[in-house]
C-alpha positions in Angstrom: -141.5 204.5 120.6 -138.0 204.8 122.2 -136.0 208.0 122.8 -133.0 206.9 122.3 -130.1 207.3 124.4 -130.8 209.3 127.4 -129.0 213.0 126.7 -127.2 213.9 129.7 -127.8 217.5 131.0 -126.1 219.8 133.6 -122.9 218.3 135.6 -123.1 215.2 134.0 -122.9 216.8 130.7 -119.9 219.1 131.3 -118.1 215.8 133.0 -118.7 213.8 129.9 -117.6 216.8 127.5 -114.8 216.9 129.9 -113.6 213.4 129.7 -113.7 213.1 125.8 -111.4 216.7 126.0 -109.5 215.0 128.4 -109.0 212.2 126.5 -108.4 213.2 122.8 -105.9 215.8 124.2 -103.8 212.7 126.0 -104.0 210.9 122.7 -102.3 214.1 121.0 -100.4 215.2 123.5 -98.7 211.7 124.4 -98.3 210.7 120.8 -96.3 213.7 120.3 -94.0 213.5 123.7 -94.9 210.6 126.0 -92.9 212.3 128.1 -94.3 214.8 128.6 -96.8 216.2 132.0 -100.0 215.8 132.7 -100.6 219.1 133.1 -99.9 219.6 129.0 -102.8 217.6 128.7 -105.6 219.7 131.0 -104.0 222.8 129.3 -104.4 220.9 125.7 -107.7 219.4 127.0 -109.2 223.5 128.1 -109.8 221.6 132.1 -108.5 222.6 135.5 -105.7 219.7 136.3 -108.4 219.2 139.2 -111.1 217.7 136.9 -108.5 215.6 135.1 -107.4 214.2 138.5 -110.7 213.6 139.6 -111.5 211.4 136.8 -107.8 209.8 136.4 -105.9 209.4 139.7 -102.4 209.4 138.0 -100.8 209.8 134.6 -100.1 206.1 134.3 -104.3 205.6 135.0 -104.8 207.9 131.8 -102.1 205.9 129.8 -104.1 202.7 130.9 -107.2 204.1 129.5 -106.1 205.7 126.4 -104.6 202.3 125.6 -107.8 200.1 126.5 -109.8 202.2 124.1 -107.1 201.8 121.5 -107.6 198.0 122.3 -111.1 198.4 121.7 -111.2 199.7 118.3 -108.8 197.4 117.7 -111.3 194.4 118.6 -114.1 196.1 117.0 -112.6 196.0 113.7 -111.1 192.7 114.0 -114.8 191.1 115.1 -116.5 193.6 112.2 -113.8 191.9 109.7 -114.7 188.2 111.1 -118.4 188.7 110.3 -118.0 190.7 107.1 -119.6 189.1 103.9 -116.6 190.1 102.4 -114.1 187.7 100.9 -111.2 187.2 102.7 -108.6 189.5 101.5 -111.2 192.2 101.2 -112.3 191.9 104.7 -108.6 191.9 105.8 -107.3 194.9 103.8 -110.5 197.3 105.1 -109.3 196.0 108.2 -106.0 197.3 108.1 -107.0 200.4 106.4 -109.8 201.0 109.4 -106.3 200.1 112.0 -103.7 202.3 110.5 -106.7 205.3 110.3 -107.6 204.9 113.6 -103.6 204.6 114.9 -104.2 202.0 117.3 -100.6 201.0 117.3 -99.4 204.5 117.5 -99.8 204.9 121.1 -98.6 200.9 121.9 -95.5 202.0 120.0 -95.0 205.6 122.2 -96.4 204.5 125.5 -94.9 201.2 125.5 -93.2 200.7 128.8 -94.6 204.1 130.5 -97.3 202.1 132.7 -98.6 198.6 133.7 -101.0 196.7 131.9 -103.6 195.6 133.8 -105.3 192.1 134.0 -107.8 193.2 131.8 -105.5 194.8 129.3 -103.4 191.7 129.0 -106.4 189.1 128.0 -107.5 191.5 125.4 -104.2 192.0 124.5 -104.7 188.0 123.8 -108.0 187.7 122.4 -107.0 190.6 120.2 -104.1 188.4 118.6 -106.1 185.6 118.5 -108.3 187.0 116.3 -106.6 189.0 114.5 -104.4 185.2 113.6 -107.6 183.9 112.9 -108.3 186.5 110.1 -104.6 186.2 108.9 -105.1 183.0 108.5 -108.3 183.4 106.4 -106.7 185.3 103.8 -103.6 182.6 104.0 -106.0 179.9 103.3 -108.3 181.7 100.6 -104.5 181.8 98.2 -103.9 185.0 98.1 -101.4 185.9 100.2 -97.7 185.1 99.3 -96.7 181.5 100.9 -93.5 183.4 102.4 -95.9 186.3 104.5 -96.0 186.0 108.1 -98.7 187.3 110.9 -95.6 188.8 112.3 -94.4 190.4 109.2 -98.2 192.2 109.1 -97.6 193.1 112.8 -94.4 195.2 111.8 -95.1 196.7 109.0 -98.1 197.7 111.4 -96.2 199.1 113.9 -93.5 200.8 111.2 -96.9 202.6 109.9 -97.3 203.7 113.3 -94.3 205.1 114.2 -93.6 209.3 114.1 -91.9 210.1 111.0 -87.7 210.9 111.6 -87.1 214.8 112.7 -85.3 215.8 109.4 -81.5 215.8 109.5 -81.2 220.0 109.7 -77.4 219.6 109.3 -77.2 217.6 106.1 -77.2 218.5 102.8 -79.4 216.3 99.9 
């Protein structure tokens, strides 16, 4: 009879609880002001900024990671789509619902340009439009989808959903 997953106890534990604190306080902090300094993320995180530079050398190593993981989910959901018994559309619109829940465009949209992809980024950046083509073109093929729809106009509208809403206009009238 197996245990399960190990549970980790001691140091171990308080570095793990650290990174995920670390982590979801990046995600917050740089989807609000990617801007802004690491520092705002140990203080949002509750960590010295020593523990978050011992696990990420630099601010543009953090970005790096909170962007993998984004690509992650990303590629789970597309691959969990792919296999679904689903029909096509069905499969496709959970999929986006799943993508614009988890805000894995978000942070492309408000990091873009703040770091360099790595190697690794780049051919999941790839496989990830591969796939997500091949599910596209799934629902294109099942009939229906309008003819005039594009993969790029999915993408967009994507990546509108993603963006921060406008600061309201405090010297207008309506």
């Amino acid at each position: 009879m197996s245990a399960g997953p190990a549970r980790l106890r001691g140091r171990q534990a308080q570095a793990a609880h650290n990174d995920e604190a670390i982590l979801q306080a990046a995600r917050e902090v740089f989807l609000d002001d990617p801007g802004a300094p690491i520092a705002a993320v140990a203080e949002r995180a509750g960590v010295g900024i020593g523990a978050l530079y011992h696990r990420y050398a630099s601010k543009e190593d953090l970005l790096r990671t909170l962007c993998r993981n984004g690509q992650e989910i990303y590629l789970a959901e597309i691959k969990r789509a792919l296999a679904s018994d689903a029909g096509p559309w069905d499969a496709y619109t959970d999929f986006l619902h799943r993508i614009v829940a988890a805000n894995t465009h978000g942070l492309t949209i408000r990091l873009a340009g703040m770091f360099a992809p790595s190697e690794e980024q780049m051919a999941l950046a790839e496989q990830m439009q591969a796939l997500a083509i091949e599910m596209f073109e799934r629902v294109r093929g099942s009939g229906l989808l309008r003819d005039d729809v594009t993969f790029l106009d999915v993408e967009f509208m994507l990546e509108f959903l993603a963006m921060p809403p406008a600061a309201p206009n405090s010297g207008s009238a309506i």
